[in-house]
PDB file of N, CA, C and O in Angstrom, chain B, residues numbered from 101:
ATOM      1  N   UNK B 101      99.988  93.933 119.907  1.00  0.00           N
ATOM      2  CA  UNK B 101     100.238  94.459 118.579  1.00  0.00           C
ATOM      3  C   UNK B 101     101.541  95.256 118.530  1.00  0.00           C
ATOM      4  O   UNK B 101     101.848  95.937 117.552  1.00  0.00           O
ATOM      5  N   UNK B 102     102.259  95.147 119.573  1.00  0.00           N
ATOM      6  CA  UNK B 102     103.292  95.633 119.636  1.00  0.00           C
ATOM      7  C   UNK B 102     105.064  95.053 118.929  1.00  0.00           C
ATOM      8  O   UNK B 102     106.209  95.450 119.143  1.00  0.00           O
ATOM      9  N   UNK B 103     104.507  94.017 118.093  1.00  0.00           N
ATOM     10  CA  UNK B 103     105.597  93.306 117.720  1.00  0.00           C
ATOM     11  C   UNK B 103     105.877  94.229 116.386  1.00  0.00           C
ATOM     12  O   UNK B 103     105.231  95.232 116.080  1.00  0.00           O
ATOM     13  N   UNK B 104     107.167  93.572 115.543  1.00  0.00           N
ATOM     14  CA  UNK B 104     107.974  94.482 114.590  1.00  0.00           C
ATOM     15  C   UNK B 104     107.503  94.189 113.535  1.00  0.00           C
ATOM     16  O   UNK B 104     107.963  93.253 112.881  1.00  0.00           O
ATOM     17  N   UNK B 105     106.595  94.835 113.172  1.00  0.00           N
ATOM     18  CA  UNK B 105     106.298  94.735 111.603  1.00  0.00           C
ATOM     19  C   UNK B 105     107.304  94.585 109.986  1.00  0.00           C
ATOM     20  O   UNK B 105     107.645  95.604 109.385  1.00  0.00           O
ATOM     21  N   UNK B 106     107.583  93.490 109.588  1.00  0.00           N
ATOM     22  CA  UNK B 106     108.799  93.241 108.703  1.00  0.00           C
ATOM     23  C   UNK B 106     108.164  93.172 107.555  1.00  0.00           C
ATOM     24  O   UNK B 106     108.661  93.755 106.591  1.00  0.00           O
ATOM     25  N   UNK B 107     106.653  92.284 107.372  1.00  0.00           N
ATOM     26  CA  UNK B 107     106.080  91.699 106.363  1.00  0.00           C
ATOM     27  C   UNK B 107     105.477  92.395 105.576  1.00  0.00           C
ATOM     28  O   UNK B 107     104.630  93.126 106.090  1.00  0.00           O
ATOM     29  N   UNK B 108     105.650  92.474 103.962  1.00  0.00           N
ATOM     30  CA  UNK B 108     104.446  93.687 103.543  1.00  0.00           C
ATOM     31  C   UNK B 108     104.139  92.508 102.593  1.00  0.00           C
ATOM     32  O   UNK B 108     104.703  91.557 102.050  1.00  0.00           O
ATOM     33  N   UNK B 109     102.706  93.210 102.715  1.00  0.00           N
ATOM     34  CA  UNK B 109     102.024  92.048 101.665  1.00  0.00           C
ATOM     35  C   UNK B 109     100.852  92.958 100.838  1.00  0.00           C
ATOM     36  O   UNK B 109      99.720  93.187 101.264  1.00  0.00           O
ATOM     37  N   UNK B 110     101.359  93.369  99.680  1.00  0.00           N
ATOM     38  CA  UNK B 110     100.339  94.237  98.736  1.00  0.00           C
ATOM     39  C   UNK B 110      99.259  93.386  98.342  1.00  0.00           C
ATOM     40  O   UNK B 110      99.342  92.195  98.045  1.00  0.00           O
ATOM     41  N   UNK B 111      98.053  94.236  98.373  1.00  0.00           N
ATOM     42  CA  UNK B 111      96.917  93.976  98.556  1.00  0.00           C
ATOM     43  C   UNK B 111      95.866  95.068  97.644  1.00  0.00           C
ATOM     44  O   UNK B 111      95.401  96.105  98.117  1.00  0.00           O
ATOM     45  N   UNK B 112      95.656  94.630  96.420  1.00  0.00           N
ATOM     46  CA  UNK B 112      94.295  95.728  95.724  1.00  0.00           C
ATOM     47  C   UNK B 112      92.770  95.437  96.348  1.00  0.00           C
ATOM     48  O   UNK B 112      92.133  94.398  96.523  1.00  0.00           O
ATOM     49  N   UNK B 113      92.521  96.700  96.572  1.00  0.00           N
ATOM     50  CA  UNK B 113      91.228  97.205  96.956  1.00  0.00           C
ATOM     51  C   UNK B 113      90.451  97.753  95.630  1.00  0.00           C
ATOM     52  O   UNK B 113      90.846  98.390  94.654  1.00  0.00           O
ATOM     53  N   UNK B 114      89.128  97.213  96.024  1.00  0.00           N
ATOM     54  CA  UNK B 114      88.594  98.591  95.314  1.00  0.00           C
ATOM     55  C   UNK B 114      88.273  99.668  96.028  1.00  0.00           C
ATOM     56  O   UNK B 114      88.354  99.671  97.256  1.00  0.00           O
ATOM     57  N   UNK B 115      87.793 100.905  95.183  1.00  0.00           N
ATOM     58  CA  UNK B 115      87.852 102.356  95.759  1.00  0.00           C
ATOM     59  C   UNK B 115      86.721 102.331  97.117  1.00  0.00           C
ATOM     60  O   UNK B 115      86.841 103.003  98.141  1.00  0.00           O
ATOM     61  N   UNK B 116      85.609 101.357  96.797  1.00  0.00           N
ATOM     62  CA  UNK B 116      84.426 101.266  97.898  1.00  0.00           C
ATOM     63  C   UNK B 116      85.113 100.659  98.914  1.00  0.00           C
ATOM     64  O   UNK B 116      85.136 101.282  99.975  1.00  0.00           O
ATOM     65  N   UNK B 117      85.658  99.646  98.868  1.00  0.00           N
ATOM     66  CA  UNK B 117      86.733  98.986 100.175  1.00  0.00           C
ATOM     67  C   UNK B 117      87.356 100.210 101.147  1.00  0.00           C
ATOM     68  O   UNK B 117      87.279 100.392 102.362  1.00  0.00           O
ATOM     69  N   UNK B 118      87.983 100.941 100.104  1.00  0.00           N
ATOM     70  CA  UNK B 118      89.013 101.951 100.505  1.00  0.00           C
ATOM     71  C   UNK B 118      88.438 103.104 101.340  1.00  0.00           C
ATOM     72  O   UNK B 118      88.885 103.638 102.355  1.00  0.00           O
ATOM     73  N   UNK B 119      87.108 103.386 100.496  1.00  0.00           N
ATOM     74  CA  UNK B 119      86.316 104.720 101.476  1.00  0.00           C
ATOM     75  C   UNK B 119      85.942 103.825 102.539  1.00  0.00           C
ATOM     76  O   UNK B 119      86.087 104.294 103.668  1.00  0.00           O
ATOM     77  N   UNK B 120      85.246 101.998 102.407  1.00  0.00           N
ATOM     78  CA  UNK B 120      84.968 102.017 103.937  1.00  0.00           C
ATOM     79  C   UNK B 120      85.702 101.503 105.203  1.00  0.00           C
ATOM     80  O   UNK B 120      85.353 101.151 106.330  1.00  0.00           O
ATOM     81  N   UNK B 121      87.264 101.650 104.298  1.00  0.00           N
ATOM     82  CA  UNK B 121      88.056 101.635 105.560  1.00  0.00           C
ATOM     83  C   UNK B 121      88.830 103.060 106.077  1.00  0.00           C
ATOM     84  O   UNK B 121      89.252 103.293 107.210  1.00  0.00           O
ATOM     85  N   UNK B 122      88.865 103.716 105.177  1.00  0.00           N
ATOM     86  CA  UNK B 122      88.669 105.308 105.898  1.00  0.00           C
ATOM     87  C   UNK B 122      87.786 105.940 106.567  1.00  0.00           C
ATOM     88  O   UNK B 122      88.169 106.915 107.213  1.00  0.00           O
ATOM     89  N   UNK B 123      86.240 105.528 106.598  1.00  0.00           N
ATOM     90  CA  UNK B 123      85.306 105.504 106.825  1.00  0.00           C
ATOM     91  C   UNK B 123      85.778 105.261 108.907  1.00  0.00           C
ATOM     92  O   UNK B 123      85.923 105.923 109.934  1.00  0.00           O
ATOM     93  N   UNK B 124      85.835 103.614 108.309  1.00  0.00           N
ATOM     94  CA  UNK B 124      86.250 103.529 110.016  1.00  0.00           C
ATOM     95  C   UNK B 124      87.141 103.858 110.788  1.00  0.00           C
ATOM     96  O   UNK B 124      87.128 103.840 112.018  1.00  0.00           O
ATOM     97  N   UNK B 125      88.210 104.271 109.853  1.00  0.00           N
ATOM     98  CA  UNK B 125      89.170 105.194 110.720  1.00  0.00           C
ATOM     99  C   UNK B 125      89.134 106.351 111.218  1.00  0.00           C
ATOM    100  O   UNK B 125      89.581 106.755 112.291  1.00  0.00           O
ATOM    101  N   UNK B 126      88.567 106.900 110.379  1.00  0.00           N
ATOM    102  CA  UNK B 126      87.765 108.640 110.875  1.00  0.00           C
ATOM    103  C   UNK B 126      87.067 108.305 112.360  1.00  0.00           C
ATOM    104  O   UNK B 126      87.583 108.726 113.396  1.00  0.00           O
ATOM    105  N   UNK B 127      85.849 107.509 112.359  1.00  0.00           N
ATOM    106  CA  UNK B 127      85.547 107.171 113.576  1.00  0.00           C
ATOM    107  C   UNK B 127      86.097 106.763 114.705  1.00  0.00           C
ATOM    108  O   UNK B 127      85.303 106.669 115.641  1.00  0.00           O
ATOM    109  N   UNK B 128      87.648 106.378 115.013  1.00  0.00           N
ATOM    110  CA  UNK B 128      88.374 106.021 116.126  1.00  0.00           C
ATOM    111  C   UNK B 128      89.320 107.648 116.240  1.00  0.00           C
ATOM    112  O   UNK B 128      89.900 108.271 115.350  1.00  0.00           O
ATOM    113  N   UNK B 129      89.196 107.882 117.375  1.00  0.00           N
ATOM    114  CA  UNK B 129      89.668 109.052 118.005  1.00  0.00           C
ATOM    115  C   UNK B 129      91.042 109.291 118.240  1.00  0.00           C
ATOM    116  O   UNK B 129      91.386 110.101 119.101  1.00  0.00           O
ATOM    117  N   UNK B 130      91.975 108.575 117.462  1.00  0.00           N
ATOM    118  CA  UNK B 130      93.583 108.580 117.661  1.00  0.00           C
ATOM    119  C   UNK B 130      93.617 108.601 115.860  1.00  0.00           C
ATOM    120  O   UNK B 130      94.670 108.606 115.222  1.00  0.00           O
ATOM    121  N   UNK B 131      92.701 108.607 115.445  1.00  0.00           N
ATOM    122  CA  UNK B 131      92.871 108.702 113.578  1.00  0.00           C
ATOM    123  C   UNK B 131      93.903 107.475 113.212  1.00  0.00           C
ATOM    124  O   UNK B 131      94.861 107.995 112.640  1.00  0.00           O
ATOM    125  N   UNK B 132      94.110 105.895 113.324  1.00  0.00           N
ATOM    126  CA  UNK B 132      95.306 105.522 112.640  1.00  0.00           C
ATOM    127  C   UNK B 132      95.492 105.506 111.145  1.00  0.00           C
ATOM    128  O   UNK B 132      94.575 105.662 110.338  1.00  0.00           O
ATOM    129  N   UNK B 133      96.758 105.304 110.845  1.00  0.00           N
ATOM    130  CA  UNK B 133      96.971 105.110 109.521  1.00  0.00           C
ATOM    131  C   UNK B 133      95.747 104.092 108.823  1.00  0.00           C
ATOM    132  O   UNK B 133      95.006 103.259 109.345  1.00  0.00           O
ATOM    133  N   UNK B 134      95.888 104.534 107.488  1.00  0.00           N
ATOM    134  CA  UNK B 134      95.133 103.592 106.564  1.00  0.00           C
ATOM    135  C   UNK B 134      95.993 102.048 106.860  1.00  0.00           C
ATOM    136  O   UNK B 134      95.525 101.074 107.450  1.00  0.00           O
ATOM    137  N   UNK B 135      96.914 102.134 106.456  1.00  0.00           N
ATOM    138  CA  UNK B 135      97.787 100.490 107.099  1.00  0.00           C
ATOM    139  C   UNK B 135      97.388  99.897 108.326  1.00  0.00           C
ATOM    140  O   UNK B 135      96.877  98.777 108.348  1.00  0.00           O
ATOM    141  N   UNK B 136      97.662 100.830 109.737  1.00  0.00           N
ATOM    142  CA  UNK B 136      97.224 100.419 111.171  1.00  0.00           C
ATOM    143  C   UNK B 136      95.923 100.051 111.118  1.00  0.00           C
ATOM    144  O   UNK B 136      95.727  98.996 111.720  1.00  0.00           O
ATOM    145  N   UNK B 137      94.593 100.711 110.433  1.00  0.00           N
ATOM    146  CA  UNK B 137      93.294 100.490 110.097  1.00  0.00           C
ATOM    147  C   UNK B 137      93.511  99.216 109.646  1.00  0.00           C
ATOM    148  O   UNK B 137      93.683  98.338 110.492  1.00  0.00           O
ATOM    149  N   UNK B 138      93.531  98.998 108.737  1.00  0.00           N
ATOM    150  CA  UNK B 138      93.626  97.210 107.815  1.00  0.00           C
ATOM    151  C   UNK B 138      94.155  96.372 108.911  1.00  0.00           C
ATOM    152  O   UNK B 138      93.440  95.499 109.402  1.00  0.00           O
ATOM    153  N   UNK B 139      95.265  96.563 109.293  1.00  0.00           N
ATOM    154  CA  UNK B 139      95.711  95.800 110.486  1.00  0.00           C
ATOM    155  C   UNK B 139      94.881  95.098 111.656  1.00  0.00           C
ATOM    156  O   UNK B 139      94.995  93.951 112.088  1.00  0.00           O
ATOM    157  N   UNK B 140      93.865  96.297 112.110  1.00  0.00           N
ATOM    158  CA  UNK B 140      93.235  96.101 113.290  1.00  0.00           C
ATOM    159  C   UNK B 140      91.517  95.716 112.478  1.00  0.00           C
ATOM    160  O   UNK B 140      90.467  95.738 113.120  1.00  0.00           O
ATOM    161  N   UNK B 141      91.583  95.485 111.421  1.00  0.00           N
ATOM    162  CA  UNK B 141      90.102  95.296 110.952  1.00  0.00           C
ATOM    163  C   UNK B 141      90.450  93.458 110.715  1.00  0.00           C
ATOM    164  O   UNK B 141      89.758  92.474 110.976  1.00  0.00           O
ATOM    165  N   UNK B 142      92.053  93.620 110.015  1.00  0.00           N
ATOM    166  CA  UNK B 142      91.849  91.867 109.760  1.00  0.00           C
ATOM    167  C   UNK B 142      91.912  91.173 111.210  1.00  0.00           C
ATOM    168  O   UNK B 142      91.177  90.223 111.482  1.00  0.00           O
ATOM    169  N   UNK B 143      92.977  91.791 112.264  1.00  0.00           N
ATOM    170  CA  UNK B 143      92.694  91.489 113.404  1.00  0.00           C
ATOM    171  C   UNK B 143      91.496  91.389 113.938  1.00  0.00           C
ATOM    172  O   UNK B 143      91.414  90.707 114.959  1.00  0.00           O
ATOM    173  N   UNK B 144      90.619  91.846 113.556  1.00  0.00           N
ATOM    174  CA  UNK B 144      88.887  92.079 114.359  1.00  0.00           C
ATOM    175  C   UNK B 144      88.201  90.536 113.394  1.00  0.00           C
ATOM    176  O   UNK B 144      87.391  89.648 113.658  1.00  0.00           O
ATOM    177  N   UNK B 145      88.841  90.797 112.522  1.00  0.00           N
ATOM    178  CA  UNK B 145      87.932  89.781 111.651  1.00  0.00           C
ATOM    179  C   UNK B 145      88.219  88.481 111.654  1.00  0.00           C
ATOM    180  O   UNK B 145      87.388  87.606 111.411  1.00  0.00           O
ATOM    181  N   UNK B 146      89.622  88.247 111.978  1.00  0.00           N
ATOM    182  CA  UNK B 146      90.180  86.829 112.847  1.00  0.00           C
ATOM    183  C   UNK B 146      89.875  86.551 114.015  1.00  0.00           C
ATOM    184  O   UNK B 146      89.684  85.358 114.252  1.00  0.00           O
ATOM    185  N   UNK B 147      89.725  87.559 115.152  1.00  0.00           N
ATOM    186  CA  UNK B 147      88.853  87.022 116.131  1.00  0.00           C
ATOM    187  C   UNK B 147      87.366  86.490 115.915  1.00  0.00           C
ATOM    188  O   UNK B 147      87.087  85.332 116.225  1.00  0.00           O
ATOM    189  N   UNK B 148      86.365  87.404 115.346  1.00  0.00           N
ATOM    190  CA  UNK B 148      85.060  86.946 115.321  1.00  0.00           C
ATOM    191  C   UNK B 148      85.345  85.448 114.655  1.00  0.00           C
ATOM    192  O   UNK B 148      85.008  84.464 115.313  1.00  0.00           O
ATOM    193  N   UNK B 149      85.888  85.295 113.510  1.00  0.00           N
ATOM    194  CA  UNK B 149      86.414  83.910 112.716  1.00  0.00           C
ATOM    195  C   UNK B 149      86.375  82.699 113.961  1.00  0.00           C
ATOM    196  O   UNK B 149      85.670  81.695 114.056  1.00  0.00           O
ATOM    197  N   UNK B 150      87.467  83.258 114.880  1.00  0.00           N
ATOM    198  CA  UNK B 150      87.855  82.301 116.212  1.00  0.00           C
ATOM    199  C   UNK B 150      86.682  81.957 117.128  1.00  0.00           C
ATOM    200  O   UNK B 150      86.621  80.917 117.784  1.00  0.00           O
ATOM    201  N   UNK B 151      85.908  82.760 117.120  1.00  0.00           N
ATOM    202  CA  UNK B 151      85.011  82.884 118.030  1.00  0.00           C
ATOM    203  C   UNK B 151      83.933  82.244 117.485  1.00  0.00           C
ATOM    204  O   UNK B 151      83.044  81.792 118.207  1.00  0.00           O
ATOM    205  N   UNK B 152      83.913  82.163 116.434  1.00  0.00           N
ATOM    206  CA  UNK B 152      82.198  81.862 115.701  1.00  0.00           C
ATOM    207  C   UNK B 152      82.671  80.403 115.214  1.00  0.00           C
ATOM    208  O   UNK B 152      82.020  79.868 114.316  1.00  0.00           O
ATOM    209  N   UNK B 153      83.573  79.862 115.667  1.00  0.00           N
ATOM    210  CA  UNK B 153      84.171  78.397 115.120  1.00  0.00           C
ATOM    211  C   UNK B 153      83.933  77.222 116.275  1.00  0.00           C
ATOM    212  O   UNK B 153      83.979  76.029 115.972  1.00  0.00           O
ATOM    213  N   UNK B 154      83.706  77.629 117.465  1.00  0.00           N
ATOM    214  CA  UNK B 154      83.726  77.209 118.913  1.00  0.00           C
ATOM    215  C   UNK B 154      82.704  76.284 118.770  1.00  0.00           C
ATOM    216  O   UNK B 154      82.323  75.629 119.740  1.00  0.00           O
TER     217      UNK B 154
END
């Protein structure tokens, strides 16, 4: 995840989305950004995707 982030791609949430991705960020012990959060949730959610396709 160390590559250069160039791409922005706006994205509406609703407010319930929003608390439960603050939600899970509170729970990781380095606090990331609300952005880094989304990042590593669509990342989580493309693996299981990969995985559950096998």
């Amino acid at each position: 995840m160390g590559e250069k982030k160039d791409q922005r791609i706006p994205v509406m949430m609703s407010s319930e989305e929003v608390e439960a991705i603050d939600d899970w960020r509170r729970q990781r012990p380095e606090l990331p950004s609300r952005s880094e959060a989304i990042r590593r949730l669509v990342e989580l959610g493309l693996k299981a995707k990969a995985g559950s396709s096998r």
